[in-house]
N, C-alpha and C positions, 0 to 999 in steps of 0.2 A: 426817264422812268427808273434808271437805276436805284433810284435812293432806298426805294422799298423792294426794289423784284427779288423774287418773286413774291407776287400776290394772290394768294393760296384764300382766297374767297369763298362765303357759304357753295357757291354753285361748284367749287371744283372739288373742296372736303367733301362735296355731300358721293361725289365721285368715289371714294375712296374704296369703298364694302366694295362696290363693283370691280373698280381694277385689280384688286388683292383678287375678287372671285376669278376672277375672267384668268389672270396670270396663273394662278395654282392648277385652277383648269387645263392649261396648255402646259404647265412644268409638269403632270401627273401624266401624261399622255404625248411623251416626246415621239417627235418622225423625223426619221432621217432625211436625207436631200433627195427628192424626187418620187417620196413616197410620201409626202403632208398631206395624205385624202382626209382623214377625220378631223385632224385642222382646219383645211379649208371648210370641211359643211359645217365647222362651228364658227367659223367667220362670215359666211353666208347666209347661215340662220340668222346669228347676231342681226346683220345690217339688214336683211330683209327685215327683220321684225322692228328696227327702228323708221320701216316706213320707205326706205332707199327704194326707189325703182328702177335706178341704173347701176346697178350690180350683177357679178358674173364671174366665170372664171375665166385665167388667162392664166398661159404659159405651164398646163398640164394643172401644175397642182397651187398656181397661185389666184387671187384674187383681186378685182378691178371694180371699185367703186366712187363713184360721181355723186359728191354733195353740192347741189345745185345753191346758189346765189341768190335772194329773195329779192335783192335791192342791189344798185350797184351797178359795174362796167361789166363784172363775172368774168373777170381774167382771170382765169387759169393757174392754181399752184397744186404741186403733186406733193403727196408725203411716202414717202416708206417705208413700210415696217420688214424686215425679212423673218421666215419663218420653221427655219428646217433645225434641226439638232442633231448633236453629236452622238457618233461611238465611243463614249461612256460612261462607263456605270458609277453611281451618283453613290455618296457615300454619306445618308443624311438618316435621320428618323423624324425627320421630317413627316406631318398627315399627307404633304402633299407630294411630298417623293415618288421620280420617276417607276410608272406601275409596269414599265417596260423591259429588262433586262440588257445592261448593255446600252442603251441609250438615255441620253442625258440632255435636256437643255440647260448646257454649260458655259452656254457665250451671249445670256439675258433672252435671244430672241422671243422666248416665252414674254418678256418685260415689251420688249417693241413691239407686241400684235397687242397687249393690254392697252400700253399707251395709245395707242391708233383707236382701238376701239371706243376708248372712251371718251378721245376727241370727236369722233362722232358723234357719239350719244350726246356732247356738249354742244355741238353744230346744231343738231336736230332738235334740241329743247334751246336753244337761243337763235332764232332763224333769223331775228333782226339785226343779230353781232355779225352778220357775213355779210361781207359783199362781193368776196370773189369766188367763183368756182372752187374745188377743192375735190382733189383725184387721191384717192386711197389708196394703193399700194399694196398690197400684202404678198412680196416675191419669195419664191421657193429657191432653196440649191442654192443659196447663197455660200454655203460652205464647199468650196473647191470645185463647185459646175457651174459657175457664170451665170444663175438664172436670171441676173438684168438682163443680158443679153437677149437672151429668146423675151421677156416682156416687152422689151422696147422692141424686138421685129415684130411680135404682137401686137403693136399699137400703144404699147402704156403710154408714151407721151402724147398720145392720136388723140383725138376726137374725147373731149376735147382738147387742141393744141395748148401744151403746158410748156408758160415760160419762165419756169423757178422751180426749182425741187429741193426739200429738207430732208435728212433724215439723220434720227437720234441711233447713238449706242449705248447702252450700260457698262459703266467702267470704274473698276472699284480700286482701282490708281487715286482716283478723285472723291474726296470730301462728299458725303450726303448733301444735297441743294449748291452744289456748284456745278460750273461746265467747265470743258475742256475743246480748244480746237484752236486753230493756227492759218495763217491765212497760207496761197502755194499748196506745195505738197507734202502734205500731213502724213498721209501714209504711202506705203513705197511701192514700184509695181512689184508685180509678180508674174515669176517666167519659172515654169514648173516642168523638169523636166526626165527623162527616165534611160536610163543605159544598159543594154543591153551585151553582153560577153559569150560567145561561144565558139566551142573548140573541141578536141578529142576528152571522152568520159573516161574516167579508168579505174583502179585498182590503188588506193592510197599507198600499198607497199610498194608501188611502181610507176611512180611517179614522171619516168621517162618514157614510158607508154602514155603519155596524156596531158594535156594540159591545164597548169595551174590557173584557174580563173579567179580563185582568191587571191594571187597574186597580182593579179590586173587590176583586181577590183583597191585591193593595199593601194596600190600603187596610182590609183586612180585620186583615191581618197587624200593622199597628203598634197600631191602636186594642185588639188584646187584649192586647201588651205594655204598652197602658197603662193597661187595667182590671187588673191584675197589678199594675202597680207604684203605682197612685195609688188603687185602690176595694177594694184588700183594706189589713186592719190590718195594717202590717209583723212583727208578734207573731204573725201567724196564714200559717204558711206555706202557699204556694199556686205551683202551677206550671203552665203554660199552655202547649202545645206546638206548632208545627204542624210534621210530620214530612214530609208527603209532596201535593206540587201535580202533579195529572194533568192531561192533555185537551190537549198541546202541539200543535198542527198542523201548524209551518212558519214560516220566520223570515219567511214572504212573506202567513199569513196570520192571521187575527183570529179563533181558534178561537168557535164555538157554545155551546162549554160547556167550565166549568176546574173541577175538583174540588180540594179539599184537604181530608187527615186530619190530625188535631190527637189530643194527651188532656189534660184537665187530669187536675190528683194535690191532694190537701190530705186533712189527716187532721180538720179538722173541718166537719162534715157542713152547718152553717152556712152555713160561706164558700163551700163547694159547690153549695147552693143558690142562693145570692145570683149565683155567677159562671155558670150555668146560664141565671140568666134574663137577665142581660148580655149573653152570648153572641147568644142568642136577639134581641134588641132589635137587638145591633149589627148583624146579620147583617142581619136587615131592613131597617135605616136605609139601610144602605151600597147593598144591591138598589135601594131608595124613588129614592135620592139618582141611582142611574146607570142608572134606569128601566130595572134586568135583571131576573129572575126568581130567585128562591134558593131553596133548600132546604136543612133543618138535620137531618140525624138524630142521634140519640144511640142507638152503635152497639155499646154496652160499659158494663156497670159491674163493678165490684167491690170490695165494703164494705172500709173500712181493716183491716188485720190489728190485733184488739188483744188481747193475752196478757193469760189470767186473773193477778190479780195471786199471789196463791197460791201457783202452779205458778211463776211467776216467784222469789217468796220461796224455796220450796223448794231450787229448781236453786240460786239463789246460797249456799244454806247449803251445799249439798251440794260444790258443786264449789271455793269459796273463790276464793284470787284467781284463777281460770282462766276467770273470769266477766269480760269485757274491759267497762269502761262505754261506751258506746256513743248518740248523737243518732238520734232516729228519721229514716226514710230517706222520701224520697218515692216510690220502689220501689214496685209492687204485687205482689199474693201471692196467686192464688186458691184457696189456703189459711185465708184469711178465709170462707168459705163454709160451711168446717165447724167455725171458734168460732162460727158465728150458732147452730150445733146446742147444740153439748156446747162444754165448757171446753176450753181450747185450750191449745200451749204452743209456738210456731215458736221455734228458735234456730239461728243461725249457728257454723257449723263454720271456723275457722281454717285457710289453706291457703296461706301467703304465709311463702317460706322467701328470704329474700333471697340466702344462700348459692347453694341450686339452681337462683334462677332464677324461681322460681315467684310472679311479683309481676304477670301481666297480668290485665285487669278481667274482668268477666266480660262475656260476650257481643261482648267480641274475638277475634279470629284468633289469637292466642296464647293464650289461656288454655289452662293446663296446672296439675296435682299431683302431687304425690309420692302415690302410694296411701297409706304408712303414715298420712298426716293419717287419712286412715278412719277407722281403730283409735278414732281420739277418738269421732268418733258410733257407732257399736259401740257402745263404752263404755259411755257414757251412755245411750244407751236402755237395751241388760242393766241397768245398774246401776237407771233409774227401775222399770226392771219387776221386779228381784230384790227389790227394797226396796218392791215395792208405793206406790211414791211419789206418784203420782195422787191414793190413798187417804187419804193421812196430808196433804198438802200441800193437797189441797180441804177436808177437815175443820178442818184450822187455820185 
């Protein structure tokens, strides 16, 4: 199929007004992770009114619908879209610019509920082009709360029993109408974790009545930049972070307690271990040494995303050179949650038109697309599910 893919047809153009509507829609009205109620009833209207009678919610604020198979075996394939947005503030003048303060959909998911949706509306006006079952998706808290997890205890891969799962991202690394994805583990896990320091408060001009917690915290910070660059094999990538130091009091005093959050990321599960109980040692040494108090939690994981190879083989036969090669990222994906189920297949969606403009990262103040990129993941999903490709691409 590759010679022409994608094939952007009167039925998927004629897609186009809607998915540009549907995505502006959802980028004007961002919700944070755990709070997508007005999203959800605009994912619910939507797919009720296309007629869906097994639709609902799942997993607080996300959504669970079943496009039933007219013809065929109606084996089972799920899609994904996730649907929560970021803290922050979107710097665009944009008509459709977040009307929210402070929140932004910064990392496309506005783009993945369009695409979703409008593969339906394609399902539902081509009822003869299906023949397998087809589970919608639309999970909340994707960003930093695991909400695959609570969908799959909710049944997402249930009833009915799903044995293949897709799902597209937006990524403006890659070229308009290309893909992006690798077979193994593309993206890295994630072990998110928070430390805790406390000790006597005091008086900065007396600093021997009290304990230095900045000093723990200093002393914290270098020593894991240098289990990172000296106790991991430089072959085995590994990344160590610390993002955020709480507990300030005043430039006059010696706070009682200083928090920092960190994550490490490594895609093998080894080196993860090993730098787990690093962490763990160092933390205490550094307490031992400044006679404070610490605590260590581990406040986050999420296994590395690794695409069955298969489904990887597949897609690159299918789509030719539109398959961009691509380094695994140290990114996390709680999309991983549901290859630990069933066979998996995450790929990135091209959205970087130098022309338009459309080159900022994700999860910054500018990030912006042109809707038409859409059309490519459209594509590709109709195209894996017309051609039953899950089927033929797990059997080989």
């Amino acid at each position: 199929m590759h010679a022409s893919w994608p094939d952007l047809d009167a039925s998927l153009q004629a897609l186009l007004p809607e998915v540009r509507a549907l995505r502006r829609t959802f980028h004007a009205a961002p919700e944070l992770s755990l709070h997508e109620h007005e999203t959800q009833r605009t994912i619910l209207e939507y797919l009720t009114a296309l007629g869906l009678t097994e639709v609902g919610a799942i997993a607080g604020t996300g959504v669970k619908a079943v496009v039933r198979a007219k013809t065929g075996s109606g084996t089972p394939v799920a899609l994904r879209a996730d649907m929560d947005a970021l803290p922050v503030e979107e710097r665009s003048n944009a008509a459709y610019a977040s009307r929210r303060k402070g929140v932004m959909h910064a990392c496309g998911h506005d783009g993945h509920m369009a695409m979703l949706l409008a593969l339906a509306k394609w399902l539902t006006s081509n009822p003869e082009r299906q023949r397998d079952d087809v589970v919608l998706l639309f999970q909340p808290a994707e960003e930093g709360f695991g909400g695959a997890a609570r969908m799959l205890a909710e049944g997402g891969l249930r009833d009915p029993k799903v044995e293949a799962i897709f799902g597209l991202h937006l990524n403006p690394e890659l070229p308009v109408g290309h893909l992006g994805c690798l077979t193994g583990a593309m993206l890295a896990a994630v072990h998110d974790f928070d430390v805790v320091f406390s000790g006597r408060g005091g008086h900065a001009a007396m600093p021997h009545h009290a304990d230095d917690l900045l000093a723990c915290i200093a002393e914290l910070v270098q020593t894991l930049h240098f289990l990172v660059a000296r106790r991991v094999d430089p072959f085995s990538q590994a990344v160590l972070t610390i993002g955020r130091i709480d507990g300030w009091a005043g430039r006059n005093v010696l706070p009682e307690r200083l928090a920092l959050e960190g994550t490490l990321r490594t895609r093998d599960d080894g080196v993860a271990a090993s730098l787990r109980e690093l962490l763990s040692e160092t933390v205490d040494q550094v307490a031992r040494v400044h006679g404070v108090r610490a605590e260590l939690h581990w406040v986050r994981h999420y296994p590395s995303l690794r695409n069955h190879p298969g489904l990887v083989g597949g897609l690159a036969e299918m789509v030719g050179p539109k398959l961009v090669p691509m380094t695994p990222l140290m990114g996390g994906e709680d999309f991983a949650f549901y290859q630990a189920e069933v066979p998996g297949l995450f790929v990135f969606v091209g959205t970087r038109d130098e022309t338009a403009g459309t080159v900022h990262p994700l999860h910054s103040p500018g990030f912006d697309f042109d809707e038409a990129a859409l059309l490519t993941g459209v594509a590709l999903l109709r195209d894996i599910l017309v051609g039953r490709c899950h089927r033929r691409w797990l059997a080989g």
